[in-house]
N, C-alpha and C positions, 0 to 999 in steps of 0.2 A: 909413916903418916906425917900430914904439915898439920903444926898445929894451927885453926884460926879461931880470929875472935870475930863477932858479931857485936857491931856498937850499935845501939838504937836511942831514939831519944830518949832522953833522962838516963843513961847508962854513963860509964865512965871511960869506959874502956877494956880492955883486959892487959892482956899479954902484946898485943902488937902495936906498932908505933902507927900512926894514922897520922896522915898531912891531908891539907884542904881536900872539899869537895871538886871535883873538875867535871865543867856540862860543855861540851863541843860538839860544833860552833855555838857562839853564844851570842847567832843571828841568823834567823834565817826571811830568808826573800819567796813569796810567789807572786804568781801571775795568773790571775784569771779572766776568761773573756767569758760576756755576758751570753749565756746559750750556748755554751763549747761545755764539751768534760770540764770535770775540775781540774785543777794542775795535779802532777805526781804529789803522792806524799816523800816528808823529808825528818832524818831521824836525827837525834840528837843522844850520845855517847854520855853515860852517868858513869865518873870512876872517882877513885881515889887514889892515893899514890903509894898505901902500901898492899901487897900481894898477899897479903895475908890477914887482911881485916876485911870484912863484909859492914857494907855501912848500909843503915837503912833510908831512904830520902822520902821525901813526901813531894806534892805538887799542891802549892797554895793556890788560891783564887786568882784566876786569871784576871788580868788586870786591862781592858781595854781603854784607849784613847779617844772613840767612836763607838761608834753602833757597834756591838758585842754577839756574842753566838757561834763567831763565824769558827773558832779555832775549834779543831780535834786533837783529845790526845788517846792510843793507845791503853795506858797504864794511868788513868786522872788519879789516882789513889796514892801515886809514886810505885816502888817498888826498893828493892836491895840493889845498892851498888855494889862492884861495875854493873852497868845495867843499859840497855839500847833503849830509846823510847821511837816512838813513832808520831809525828805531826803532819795532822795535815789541817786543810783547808774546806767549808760549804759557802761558796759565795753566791749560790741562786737568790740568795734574799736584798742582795746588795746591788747598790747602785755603785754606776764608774765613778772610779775616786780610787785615793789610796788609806789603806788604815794598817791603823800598829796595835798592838798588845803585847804585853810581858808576862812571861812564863814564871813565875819564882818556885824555885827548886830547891827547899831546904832539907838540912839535917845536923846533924850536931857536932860536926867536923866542919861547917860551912852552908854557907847560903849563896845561891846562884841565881843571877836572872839571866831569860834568855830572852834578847828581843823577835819580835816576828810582825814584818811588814807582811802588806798583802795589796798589790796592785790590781784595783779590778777596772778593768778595760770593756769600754761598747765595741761590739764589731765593727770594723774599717768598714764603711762604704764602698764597695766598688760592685762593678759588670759581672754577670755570670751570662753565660750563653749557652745555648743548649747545642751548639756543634760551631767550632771554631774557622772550619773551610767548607766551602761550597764546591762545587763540581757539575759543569754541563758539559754534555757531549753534542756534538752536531753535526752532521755531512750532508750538504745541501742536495734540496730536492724531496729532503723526508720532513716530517713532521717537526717543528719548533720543540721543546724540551720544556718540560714543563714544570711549572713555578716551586721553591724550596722555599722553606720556611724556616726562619732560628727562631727557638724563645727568648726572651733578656729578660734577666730577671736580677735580683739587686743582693748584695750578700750582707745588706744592712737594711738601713730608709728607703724608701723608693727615693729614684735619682732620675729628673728632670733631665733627656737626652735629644739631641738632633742628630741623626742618620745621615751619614755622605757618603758619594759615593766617588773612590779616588782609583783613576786607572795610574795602572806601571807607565805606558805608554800611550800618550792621549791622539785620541781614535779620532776617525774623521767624522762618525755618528756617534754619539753614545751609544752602545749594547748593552747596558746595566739598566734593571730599574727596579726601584725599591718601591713597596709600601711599609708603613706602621701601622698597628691598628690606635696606640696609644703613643703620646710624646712625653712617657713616664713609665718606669717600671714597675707593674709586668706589662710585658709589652710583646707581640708578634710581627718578626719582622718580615714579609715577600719578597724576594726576588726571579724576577725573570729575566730573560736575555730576547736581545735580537741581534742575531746575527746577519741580517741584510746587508750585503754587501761586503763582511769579510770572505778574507781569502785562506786558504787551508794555515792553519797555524795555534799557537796558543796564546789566548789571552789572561792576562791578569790584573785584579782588579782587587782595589779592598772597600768594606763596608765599615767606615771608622764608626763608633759612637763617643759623644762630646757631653761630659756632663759637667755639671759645677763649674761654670765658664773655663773648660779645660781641663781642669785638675785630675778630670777620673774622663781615660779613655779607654778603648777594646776596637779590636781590629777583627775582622771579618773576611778571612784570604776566597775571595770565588777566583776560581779558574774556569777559562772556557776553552774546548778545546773543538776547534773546526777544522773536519777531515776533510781531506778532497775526493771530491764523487767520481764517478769513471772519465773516462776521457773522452771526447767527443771525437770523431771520427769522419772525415767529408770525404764521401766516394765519389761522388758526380755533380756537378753545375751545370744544367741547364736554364737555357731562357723557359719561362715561364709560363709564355704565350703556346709555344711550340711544342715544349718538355724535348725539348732539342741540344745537344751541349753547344756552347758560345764562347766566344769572345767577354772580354768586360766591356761594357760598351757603359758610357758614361750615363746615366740614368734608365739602364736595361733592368727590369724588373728580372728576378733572379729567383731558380728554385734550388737548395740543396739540398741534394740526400743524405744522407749516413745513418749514425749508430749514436745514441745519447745526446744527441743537438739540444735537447729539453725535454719539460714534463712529457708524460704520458698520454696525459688528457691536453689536445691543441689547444694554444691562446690565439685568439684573435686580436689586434690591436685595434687603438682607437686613436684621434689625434688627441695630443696634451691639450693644456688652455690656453697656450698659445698659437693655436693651430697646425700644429707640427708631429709627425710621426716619430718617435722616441727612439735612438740608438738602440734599447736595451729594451729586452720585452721577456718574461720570467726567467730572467738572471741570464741570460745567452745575446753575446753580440755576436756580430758578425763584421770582419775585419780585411778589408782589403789593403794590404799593407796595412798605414798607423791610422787608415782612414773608416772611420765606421760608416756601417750600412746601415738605413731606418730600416725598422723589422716591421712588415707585413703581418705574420704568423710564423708560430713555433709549436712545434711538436718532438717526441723521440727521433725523429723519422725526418724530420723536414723542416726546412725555414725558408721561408719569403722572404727576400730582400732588395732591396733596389741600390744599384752600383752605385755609390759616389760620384756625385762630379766630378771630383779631385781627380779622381786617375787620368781622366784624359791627356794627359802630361805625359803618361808613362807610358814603356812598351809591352812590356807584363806586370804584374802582381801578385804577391803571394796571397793567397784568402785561407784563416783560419776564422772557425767559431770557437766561441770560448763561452765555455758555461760552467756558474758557479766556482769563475774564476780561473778552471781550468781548461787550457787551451789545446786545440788539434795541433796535429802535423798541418802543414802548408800544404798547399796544392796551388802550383803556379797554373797561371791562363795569361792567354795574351791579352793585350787592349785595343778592342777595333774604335771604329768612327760609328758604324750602326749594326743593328743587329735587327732587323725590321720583322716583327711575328703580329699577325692577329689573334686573338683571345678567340678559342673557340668554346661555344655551348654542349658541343657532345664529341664523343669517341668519333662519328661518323666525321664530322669534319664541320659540322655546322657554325660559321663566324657568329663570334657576338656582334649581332649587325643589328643598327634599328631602322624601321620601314622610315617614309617620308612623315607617315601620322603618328610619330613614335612607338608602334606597337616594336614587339618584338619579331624581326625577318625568322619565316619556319619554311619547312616544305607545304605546309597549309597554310600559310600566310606571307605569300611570297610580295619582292616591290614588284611596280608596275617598270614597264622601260621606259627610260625619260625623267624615272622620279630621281629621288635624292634617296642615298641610302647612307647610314652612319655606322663606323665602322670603326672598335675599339684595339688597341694593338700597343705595342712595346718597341724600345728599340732603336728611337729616331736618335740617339745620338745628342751632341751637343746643342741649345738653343740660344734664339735671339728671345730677351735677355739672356745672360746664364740662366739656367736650372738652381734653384736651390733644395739641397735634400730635406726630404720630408715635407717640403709645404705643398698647400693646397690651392693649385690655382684657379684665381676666382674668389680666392673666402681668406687667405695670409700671402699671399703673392700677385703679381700680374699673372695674367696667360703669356706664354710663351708658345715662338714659333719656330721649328727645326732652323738649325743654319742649311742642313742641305734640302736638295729637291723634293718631294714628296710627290711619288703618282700612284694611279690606280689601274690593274687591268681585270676585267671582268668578262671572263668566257674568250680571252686571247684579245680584247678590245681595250682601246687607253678610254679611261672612264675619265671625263673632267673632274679636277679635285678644285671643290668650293671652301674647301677649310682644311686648313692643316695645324693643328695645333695640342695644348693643353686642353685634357675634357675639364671642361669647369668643375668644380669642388671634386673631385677626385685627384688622388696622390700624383704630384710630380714622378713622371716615369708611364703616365698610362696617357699615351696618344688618342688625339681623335680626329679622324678624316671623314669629310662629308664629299662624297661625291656620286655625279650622276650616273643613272644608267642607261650604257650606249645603246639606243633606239635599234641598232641592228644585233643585239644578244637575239644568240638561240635560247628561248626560254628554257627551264625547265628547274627541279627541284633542289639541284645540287653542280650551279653554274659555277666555274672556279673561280677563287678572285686572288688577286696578288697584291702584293704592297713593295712599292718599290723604293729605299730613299738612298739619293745617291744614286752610287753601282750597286746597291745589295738589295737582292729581292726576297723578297718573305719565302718561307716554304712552300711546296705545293700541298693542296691535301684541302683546304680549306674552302669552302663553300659559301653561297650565296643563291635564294630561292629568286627567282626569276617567272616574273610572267606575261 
């Protein structure tokens, strides 16, 4: 057996030697923030230096420098050295600042203070967000993607913020757009996109938030990411008038066929405001070489277009459509001088022809011989002035008149032509010829007519009521 002694106060001693009291550390530090847990507890070691004496210690009145309460001890009574204590900290009741207090740890071998600071800290101010990236997806042709939302919210005071919106690489349109509902936090932030007119790829983009002139920022990553939709496809070009395949003739109204040319449901176009039929008509051009073509109409299935002037320089051209950026295979055609078709009103062969009193020429409402008949078509080729694409002459251009000849034959007869030109306010590209009807036609319902400009004669097939 080890013999020990037990010193307590008012005692002497016994049998073993006893050196000071020892309390390690004899300081400790915490740290609390106002609304967080409290900090860990931290302990402090009661001994003495000999192994064989038990010393009793006590724990005087704690002694604060400030506002008081805050300290916990384990053992407030003391306890028998060597001996662990346990301190901790309640700073719910305290305001930010720092405070001290001393611990005195006596007994009869010695006296110990221990100090213990206690920093209490307000929460930092900064950004919280309820999702830190955004995400759209999109393939043109389908429905726009629709609006995301982040919360912001403040992980202190509310924090006065302005919203921007910063691309990686800056765009020819903006596609980002932000709402707030509040310019303080809490606050709801919208974003939507428009992707009009990008081309398949990804974009990137951030939503900074700016608070305390700078000092407190947060980044917001959206990406957008634009597929590319099927490929469009051109089987056949024919004129218009005819639904005939042709030449490129230098303001020949044009139909193409294919596969994915555009929406499903047909656009019609209209002129811009400044009188001008538009390149681009729901996201699909149409490309003769680097030169575009004003779009009539577009469908799955179909586009109207009228050749450019520009080619008549050339001797072929490659024509692709390209929608929603993405582009056909080529299909070369050559380039004539004229391509001369009249518009007809039905399968049977009936011209868009107007009587002398403008009604519209039928099999029951045929012209007289002698009158004047008017008669719509495509095809003439170059004019006096140039042609310009897309306007309208009469209403954003002059009228123009073919450079070459224009005639008429009706029922095998040369029909006098009183007008060769631009139909007033309709699109460059749509002829109109007035002429008479030769006094010796054999009447009848479905007299044939021709359009000749140049050497190049219209198809046969097309009709004229005669009476």
């Amino acid at each position: 057996l080890v013999p020990v002694t037990l010193t307590t106060p008012g005692s002497t001693g016994g049998g073993g030697t006893v050196s000071n009291l020892t309390v390690t550390p004899n300081q400790l530090d915490f740290t609390a923030v106002i609304g967080a847990a409290a900090p860990a507890a931290q302990t402090l070691d009661v001994s003495v230096g000999s192994t064989t004496t038990l010393v009793r210690y006590g724990i005087g009145e704690i002694r604060y420098l400030t506002a008081g309460g805050w300290l916990k001890i384990n053992k407030p009574s003391g306890g028998i050295a060597p001996d662990r204590l346990e301190v901790s900290v309640d700073a719910a009741a305290l305001q930010a600042g720092r405070y001290a207090a001393t611990i005195p740890v006596t007994s009869e071998v010695g006296n110990r203070d221990v100090v213990v600071f206690l920093e209490v800290r307000r929460v930092v101010a900064g950004f919280a967000v309820s999702s830190e990236a955004l995400t759209f997806n999109f393939t043109p042709g389908n429905a726009l993607p629709g609006a995301q939302t982040v919360q912001v919210t403040s992980t202190g005071d509310a924090i006065a913020f302005v919203p921007e919106v910063r691309y990686a690489v800056a765009p020819a349109a903006p596609w980002l757009s932000i709402q707030s509902t509040s310019g303080s936090t809490p606050a709801t932030i919208s974003a939507t996109v428009n992707p009009a007119g990008l081309t398949a790829g990804t974009y990137q983009a951030t939503i900074n938030l700016s608070g305390q002139n700078g000092a407190l920022t947060r980044a917001i990553n959206v990406t957008l990411n634009v597929t590319a939709g099927a490929t469009p496809t051109v089987t056949r070009i024919v004129n218009a008038a005819s639904n005939l395949d042709t030449q490129a003739v230098p303001g020949l109204i044009v139909t193409l066929y294919g596969t994915n040319l555009g929406p499903a449901a047909g656009v019609a176009a209209s002129p811009n405001s400044t009188g001008l039929y538009d390149r681009q008509l729901a996201n699909a051009r149409v490309l003769f070489d680097t030169f575009e073509a004003p779009i009539l109409f577009v469908s799955a299935n179909q586009i109207n277009a009228i050749v450019p002037y520009a080619v008549g320089t050339r001797v072929s051209v490659p024509v692709r459509v390209e929608v929603n950026g993405v582009r056909s295979a080529p299909v070369e055609i050559r380039v004539g001088t004229a391509a001369p078709a009249i518009f007809q009103l039905s399968a049977a062969g009936q011209g868009a022809i107007l009587n002398q009193d403008s009604t519209v020429n039928s099999g029951v409402n045929a012209a007289a011989r002698d009158s004047v008949v008017v008669l719509f078509a495509t095809g003439e080729g170059e004019t006096n002035p140039p042609g310009t694409d897309g306007a309208i002459p009469g209403r954003s251009t002059a009228l123009k008149t073919p450079r070459q000849r224009v005639r008429v034959r009706i029922g095998g007869q040369e029909a006098e032509v009183l007008y060769a030109g631009s139909a007033p306010f309709l699109v460059s590209g749509v002829l109109q010829v007035n002429a008479k009807v030769p006094a010796g036609v054999t009447p009848g319902p479905a007299v044939p007519i021709e359009l000749i400009v140049g050497d190049t004669a219209s198809a046969s097939g097309v009709t004229v009521a005669v009476r």
